[in-house]
C-alpha positions as CSV (number, residue, x, y, z in Angstrom):
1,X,26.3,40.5,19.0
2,X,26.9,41.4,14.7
3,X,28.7,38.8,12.9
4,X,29.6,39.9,8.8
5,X,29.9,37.1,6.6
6,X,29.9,36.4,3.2
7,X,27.3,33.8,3.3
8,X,25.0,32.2,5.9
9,X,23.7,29.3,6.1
10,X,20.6,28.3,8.1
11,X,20.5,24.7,8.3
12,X,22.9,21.4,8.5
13,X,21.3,18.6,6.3
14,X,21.6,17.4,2.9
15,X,21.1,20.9,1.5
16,X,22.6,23.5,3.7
17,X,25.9,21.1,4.0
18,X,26.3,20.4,-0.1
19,X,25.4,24.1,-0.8
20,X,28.3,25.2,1.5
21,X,31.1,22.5,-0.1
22,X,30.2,23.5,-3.9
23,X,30.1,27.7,-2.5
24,X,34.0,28.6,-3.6
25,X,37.1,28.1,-1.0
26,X,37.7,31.9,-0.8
27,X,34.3,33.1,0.7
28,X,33.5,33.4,4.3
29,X,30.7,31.0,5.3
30,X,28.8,31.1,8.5
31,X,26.6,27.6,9.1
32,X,23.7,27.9,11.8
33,X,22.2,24.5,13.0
34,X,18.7,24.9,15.0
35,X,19.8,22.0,17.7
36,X,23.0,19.3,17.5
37,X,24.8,19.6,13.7
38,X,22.9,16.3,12.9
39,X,19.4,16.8,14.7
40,X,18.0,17.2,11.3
41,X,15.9,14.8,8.5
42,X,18.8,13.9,6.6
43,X,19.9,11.3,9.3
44,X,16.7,9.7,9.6
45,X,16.7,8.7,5.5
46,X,16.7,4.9,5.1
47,X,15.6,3.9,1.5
48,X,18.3,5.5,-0.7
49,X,18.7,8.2,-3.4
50,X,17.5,7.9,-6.6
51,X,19.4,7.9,-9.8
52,X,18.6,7.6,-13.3
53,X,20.7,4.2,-14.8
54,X,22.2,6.1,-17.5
55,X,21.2,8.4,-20.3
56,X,18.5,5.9,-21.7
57,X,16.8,5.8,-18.1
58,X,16.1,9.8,-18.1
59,X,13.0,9.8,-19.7
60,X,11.3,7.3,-18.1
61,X,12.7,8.4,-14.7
62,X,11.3,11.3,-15.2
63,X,7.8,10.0,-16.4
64,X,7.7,7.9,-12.8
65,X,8.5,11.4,-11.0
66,X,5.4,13.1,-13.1
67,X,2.9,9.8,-12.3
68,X,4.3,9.7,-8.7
69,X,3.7,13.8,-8.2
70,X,-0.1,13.4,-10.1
71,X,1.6,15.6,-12.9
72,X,1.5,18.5,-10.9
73,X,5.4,19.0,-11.1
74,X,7.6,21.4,-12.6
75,X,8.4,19.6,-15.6
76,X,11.8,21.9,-16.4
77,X,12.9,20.8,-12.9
78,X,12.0,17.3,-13.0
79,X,14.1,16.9,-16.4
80,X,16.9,18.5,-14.5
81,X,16.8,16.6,-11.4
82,X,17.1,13.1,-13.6
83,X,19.7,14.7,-15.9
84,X,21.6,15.9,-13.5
85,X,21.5,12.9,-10.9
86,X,24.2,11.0,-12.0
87,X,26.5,13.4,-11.8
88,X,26.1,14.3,-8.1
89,X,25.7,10.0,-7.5
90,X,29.8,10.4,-8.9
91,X,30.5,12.9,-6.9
92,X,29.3,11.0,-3.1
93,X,31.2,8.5,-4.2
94,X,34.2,10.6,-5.3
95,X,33.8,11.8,-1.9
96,X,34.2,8.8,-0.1
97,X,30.0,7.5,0.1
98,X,30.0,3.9,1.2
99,X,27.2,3.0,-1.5
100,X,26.6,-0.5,-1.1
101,X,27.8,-2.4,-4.0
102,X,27.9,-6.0,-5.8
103,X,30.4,-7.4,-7.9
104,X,28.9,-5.4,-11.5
105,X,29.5,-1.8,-9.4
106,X,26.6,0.2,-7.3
107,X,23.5,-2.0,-5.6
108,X,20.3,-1.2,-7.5
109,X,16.4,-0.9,-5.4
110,X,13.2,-0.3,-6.4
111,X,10.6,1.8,-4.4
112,X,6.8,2.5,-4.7
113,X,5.9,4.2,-8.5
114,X,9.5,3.4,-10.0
115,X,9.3,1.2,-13.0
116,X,12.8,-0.2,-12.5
117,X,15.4,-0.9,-9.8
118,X,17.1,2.7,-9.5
119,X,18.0,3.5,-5.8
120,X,21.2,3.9,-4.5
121,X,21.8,3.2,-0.7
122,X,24.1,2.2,2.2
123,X,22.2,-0.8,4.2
124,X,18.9,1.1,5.4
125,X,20.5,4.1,7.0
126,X,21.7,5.8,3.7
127,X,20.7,9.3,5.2
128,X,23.1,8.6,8.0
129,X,26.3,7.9,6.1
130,X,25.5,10.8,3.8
131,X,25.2,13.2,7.0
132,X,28.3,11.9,8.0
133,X,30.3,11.9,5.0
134,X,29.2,15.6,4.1
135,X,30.2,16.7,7.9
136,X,33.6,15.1,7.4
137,X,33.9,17.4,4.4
138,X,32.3,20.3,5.7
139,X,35.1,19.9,9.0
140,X,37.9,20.2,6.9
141,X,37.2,23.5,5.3
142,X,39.0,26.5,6.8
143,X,36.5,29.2,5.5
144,X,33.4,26.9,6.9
145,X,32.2,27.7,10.7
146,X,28.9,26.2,12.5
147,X,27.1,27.3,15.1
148,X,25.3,24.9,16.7
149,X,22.0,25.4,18.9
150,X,21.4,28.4,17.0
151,X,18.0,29.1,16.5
152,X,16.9,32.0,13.4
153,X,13.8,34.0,14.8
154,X,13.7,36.1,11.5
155,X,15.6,37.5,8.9
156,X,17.5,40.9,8.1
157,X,16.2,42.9,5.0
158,X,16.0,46.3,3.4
159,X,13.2,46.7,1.0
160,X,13.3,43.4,-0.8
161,X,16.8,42.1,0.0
162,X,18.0,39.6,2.5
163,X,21.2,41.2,4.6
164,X,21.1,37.9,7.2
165,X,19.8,36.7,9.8
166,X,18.0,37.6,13.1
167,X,19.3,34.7,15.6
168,X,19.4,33.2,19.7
169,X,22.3,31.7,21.1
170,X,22.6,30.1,24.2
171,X,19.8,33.1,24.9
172,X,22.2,35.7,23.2
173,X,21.1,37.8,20.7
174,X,22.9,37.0,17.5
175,X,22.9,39.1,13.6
176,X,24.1,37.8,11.5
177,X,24.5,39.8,8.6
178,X,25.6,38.3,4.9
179,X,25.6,39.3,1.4
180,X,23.8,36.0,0.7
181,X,21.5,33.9,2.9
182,X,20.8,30.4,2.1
183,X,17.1,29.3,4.2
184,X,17.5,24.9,4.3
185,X,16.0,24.6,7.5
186,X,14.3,21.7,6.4
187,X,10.5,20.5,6.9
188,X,7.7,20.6,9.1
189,X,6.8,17.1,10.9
190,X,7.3,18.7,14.2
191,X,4.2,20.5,14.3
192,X,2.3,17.2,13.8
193,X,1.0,14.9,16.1
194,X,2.2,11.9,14.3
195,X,5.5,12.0,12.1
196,X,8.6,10.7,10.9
197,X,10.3,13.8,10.9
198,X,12.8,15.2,13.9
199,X,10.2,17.0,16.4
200,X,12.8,20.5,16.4
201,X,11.8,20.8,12.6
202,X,8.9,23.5,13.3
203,X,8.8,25.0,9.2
204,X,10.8,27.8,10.6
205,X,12.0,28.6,6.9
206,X,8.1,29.1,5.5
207,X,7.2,31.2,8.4
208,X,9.7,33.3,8.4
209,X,8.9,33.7,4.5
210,X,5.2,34.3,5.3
211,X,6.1,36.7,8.0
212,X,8.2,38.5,5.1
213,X,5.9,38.2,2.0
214,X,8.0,36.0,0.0
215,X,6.6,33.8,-2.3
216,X,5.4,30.5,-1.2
217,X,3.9,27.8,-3.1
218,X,2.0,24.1,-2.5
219,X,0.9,24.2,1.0
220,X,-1.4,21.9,1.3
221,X,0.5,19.3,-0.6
222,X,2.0,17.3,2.6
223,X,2.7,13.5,1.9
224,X,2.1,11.1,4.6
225,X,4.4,8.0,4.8
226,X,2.4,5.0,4.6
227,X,5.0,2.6,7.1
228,X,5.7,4.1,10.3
229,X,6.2,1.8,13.2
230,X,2.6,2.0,15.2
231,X,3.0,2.6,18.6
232,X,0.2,4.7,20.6
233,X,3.1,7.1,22.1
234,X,2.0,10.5,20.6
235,X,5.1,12.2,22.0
236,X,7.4,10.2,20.4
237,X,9.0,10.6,16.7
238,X,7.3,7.8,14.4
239,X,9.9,5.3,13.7
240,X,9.8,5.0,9.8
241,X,10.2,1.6,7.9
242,X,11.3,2.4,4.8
243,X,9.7,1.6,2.0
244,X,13.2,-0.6,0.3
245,X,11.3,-2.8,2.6
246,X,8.5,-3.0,0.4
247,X,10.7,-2.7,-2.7
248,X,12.6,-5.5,-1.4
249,X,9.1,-7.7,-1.4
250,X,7.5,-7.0,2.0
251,X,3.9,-7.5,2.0
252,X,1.2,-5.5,3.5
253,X,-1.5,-7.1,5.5
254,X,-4.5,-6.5,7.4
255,X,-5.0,-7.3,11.1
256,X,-7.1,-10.5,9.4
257,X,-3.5,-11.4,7.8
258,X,-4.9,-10.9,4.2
259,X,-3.0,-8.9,1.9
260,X,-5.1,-5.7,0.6
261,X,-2.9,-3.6,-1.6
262,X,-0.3,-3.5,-4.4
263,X,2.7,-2.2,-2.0
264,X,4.7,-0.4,-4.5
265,X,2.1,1.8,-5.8
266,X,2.4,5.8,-5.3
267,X,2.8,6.7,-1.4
268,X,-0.2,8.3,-1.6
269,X,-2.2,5.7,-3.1
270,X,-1.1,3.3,-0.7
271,X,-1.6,5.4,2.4
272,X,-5.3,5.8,1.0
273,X,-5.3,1.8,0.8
274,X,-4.2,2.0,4.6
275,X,-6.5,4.6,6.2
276,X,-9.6,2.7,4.4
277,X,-8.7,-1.0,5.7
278,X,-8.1,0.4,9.3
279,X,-11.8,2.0,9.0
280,X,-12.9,-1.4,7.7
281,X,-11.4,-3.9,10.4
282,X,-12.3,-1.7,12.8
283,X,-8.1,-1.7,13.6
284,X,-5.8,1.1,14.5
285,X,-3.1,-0.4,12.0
286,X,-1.7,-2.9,9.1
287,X,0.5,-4.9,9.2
288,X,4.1,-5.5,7.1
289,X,5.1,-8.9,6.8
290,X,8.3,-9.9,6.0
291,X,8.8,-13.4,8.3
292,X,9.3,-15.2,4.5
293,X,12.6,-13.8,4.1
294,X,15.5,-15.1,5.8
295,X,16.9,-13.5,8.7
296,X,20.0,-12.9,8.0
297,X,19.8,-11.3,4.6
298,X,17.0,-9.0,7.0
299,X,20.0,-8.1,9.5
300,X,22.3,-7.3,7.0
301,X,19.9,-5.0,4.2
302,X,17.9,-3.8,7.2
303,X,20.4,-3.5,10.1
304,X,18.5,-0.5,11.7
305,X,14.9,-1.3,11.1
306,X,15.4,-5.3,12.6
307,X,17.6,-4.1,15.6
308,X,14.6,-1.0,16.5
309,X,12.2,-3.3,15.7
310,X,13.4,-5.6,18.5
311,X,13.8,-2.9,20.7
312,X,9.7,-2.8,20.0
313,X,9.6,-6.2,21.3
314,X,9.1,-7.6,17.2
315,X,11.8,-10.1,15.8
316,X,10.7,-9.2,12.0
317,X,12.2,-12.7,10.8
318,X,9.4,-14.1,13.5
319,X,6.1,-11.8,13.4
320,X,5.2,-8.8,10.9
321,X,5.6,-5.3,11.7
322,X,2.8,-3.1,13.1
323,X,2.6,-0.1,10.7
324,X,0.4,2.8,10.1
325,X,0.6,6.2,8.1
326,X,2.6,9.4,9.5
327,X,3.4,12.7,8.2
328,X,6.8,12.4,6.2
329,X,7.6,15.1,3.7
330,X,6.5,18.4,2.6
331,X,6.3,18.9,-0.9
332,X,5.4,22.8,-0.7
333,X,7.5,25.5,0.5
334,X,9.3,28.7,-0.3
335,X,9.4,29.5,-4.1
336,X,12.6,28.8,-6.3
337,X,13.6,28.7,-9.1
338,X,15.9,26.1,-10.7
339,X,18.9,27.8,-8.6
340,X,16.9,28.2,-5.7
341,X,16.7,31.7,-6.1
342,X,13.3,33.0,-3.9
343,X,10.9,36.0,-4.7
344,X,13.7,38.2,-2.3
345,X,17.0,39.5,-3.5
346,X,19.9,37.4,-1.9
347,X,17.9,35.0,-0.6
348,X,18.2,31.6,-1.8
349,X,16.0,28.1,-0.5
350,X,17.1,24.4,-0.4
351,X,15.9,20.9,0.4
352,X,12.8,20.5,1.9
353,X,11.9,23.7,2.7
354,X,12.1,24.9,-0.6
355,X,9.4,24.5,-3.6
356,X,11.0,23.7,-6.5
357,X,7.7,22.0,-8.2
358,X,9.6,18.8,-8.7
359,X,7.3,16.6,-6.3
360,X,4.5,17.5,-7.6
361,X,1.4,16.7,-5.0
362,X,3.8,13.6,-4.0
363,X,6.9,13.0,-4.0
364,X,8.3,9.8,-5.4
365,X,10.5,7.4,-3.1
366,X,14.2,8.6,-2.8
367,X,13.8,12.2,-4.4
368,X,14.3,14.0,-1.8
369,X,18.0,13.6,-0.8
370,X,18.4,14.0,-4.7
371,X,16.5,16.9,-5.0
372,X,18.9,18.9,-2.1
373,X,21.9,18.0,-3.4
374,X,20.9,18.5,-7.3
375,X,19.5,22.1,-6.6
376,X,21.9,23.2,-3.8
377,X,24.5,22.7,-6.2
378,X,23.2,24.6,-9.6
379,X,22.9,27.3,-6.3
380,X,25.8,27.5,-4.9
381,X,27.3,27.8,-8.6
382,X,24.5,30.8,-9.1
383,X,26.5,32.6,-6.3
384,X,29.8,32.0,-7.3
385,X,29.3,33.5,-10.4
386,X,27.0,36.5,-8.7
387,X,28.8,37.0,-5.3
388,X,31.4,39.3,-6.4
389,X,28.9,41.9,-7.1
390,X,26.5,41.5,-4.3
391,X,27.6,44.5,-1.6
392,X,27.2,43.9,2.3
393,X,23.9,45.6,2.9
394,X,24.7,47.8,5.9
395,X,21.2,48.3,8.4
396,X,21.0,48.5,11.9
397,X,20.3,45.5,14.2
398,X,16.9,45.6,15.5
399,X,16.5,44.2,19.1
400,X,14.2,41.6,20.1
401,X,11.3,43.6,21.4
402,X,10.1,39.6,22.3
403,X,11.8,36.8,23.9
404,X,12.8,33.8,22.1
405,X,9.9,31.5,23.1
406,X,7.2,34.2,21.8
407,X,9.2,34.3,18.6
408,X,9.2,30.3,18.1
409,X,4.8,30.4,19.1
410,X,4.5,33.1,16.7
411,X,6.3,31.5,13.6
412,X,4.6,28.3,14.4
413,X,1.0,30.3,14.5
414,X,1.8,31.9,10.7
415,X,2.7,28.8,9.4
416,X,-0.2,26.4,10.8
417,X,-3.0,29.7,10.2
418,X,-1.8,29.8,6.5
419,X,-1.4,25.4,6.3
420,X,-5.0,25.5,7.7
421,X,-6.5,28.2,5.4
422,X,-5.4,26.0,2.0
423,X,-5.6,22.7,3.8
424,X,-8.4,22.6,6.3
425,X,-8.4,18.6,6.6
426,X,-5.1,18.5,8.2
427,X,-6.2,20.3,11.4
428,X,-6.4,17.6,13.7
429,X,-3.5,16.3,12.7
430,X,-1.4,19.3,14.2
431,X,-0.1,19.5,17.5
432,X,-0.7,23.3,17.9
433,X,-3.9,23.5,16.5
């Protein structure tokens, strides 16, 4: 089956669902989700969204970014991100974002590596709401249509252009063919043994631009999360506990009860802390302890964590939470620019599958919800202004000499060969390895 679009979309979080609301009202756009419209990371964010407190904040909130990242980051895109924060906090909440408030306006956090109180958030399921309020946007929008269990195998192209996607439908063969593609099909936890991340999210975007020779940059800079809940269930998604927990004064302990580490240093840094006291007590995790607080100022900031907590048989008002690193983010990716533009005509990247630079080797708490809707948006403006003169590239549809399963094994195998090759460390983390 062809489908002709203006532009596609490959992806429903954060980044694929922003990009498409800021795209303009008259162009055809196609949306293609991998499993259900919300099986991606965006629903799984807890902390927040960081946002610089004002004009005076910029500097220094960029400073914490450069620490945070070992000042490996783009610094142009850093400056932008913090610049350009506030206006996209003002326009979730023009939208209808249930930030949480107090009686002076929006509710302020800290996380790990930022100097001051600058997260915005909705209780400890911020990702959540900010799924749902995009969706409810996204469903009233005439020119907008999703396709959901949709998976992209490859993309179209002729020389160096992008002309769509190469796609599987309920085991139909689907092209989708668009003057521009957008690639926001998010990260790559689910190739890992233990991670945070929704185990459908197989780094289908980097693959497909390995397959294709398109620029990709910072592989082997993969953060790992240093509070997931520990459980010995490898088949299982690691329960993250955010680290508002931390910023909110939990306490991380060993399996002695003795505290060990400054909890709201760098992710990394702490995650170090971690690995090295498990090796030392001879235990297979910490501990985060947060029984001095009172319970229900826990149920109410934490409503998600305490309730799956107890599902885990752990009243956190009672006993500390078992905790131990997981793979969370991925700072690397396909190569942008500061629209998102890749190394292939017509082909832009968002969210987590892109590389802007701004993370650096690791990303500070609550960037990465800020970084997809900060960059999606300078992109989707890019193609409003450029559209009119992109043409439909006409090509005809290859067949999949393959079936879809080979396809998946075979994108996987690219990406984890080329992970491997820069990263050699990582190898028994991966599932497929």
């Amino acid at each position: 089956m062809d489908v002709y679009t203006d532009v596609l979309v490959i992806g429903t979080g954060v980044s694929g669902l922003y990009s498409a609301l800021n795209l303009k009202d008259n162009l055809n756009i196609i949306m293609i989700s991998k499993g259900k419209i919300d099986e991606c990371n965006t629903a799984l964010a807890q902390g927040g969204i960081s946002v610089a407190r004002g004009v005076d904040d910029v500097d220094l909130f960029v400073e914490d970014t450069l620490k945070a990242g070992a000042y490996k980051n783009d610094v142009t895109a850093t400056r932008i991100l913090a610049e350009e924060s506030i206006e996209n906090i003002d326009t979730l909440c023009k939208m209808g974002f249930d930030f949480d408030r107090t009686n002076d306006g929006l509710s302020y956090t800290r996380e790990g590596a930022h100097s001051i109180n600058r997260i915005v958030h909705y209780k400890d399921k911020t990702g959540k709401e900010l799924e749902e309020t995009l969706l409810k946007q996204v469903s009233s929008k005439k020119n907008i249509t999703i396709f959901e269990n949709c998976t992209m195998l490859d993309i179209l192209k002729k020389g160096n252009a992008c002309a769509g996607a190469l796609c599987t439908r309920e085991g139909v063969q689907v092209s989708i063919h668009a003057k521009v593609t957008i690639m926001a099909a998010g990260g790559i936890g689910g190739l890992f043994r233990n991670s945070t991340n929704q185990k459908i999210l197989t780094a289908d975007g980097v693959a497909v631009a390995l397959k294709n020779n398109i620029k990709v940059k910072n592989l082997n800079y993969i953060q790992f999360h240093p509070t997931a809940f520990f459980n010995n269930n490898l088949s299982d998604r690691k329960f993250l506990i955010s680290e508002s927990v931390r910023g909110e004064g939990g306490k991380l302990i060993n399996c002695n009860g003795n505290r060990f580490v400054d909890e709201l240093l760098p992710r990394d840094v702490v995650t170090k802390y971690i690995y090295e006291e498990e090796r030392n007590t001879h235990c297979s995790n910490v501990y985060l302890d947060v029984t001095f607080m009172k319970e229900d100022f826990l149920k109410n900031r934490f409503p998600t964590i305490y309730e799956k907590c107890l599902e885990n048989g752990i009243n956190i008002s009672k006993e500390p939470i078992p905790v131990s690193p997981a793979q969370h983010y991925f700072m690397g990716g396909i190569e942008v620019d500061t629209f998102g533009k890749t190394s292939m005509e017509n082909l832009f990247a968002f969210g987590e599958c892109s590389c802007t630079g701004v993370h650096g080797a690791n990303r500070l708490a609550s960037n990465s919800l800020l970084e997809a809707l900060v960059f999606s948006k300078r992109g989707a403006r890019k193609i409003n202004n450029d559209i009119s003169t992109i043409p439909m590239i006409n090509l005809d549809t290859p067949s999949l000499d393959y079936n879809e399963k080979y396809y998946k094994n075979l994108n996987n195998k690219i990406f984890i060969e080329s992970l491997v090759k820069v990263r050699g460390d990582i190898k028994n983390e991966l599932v497929n390895c």
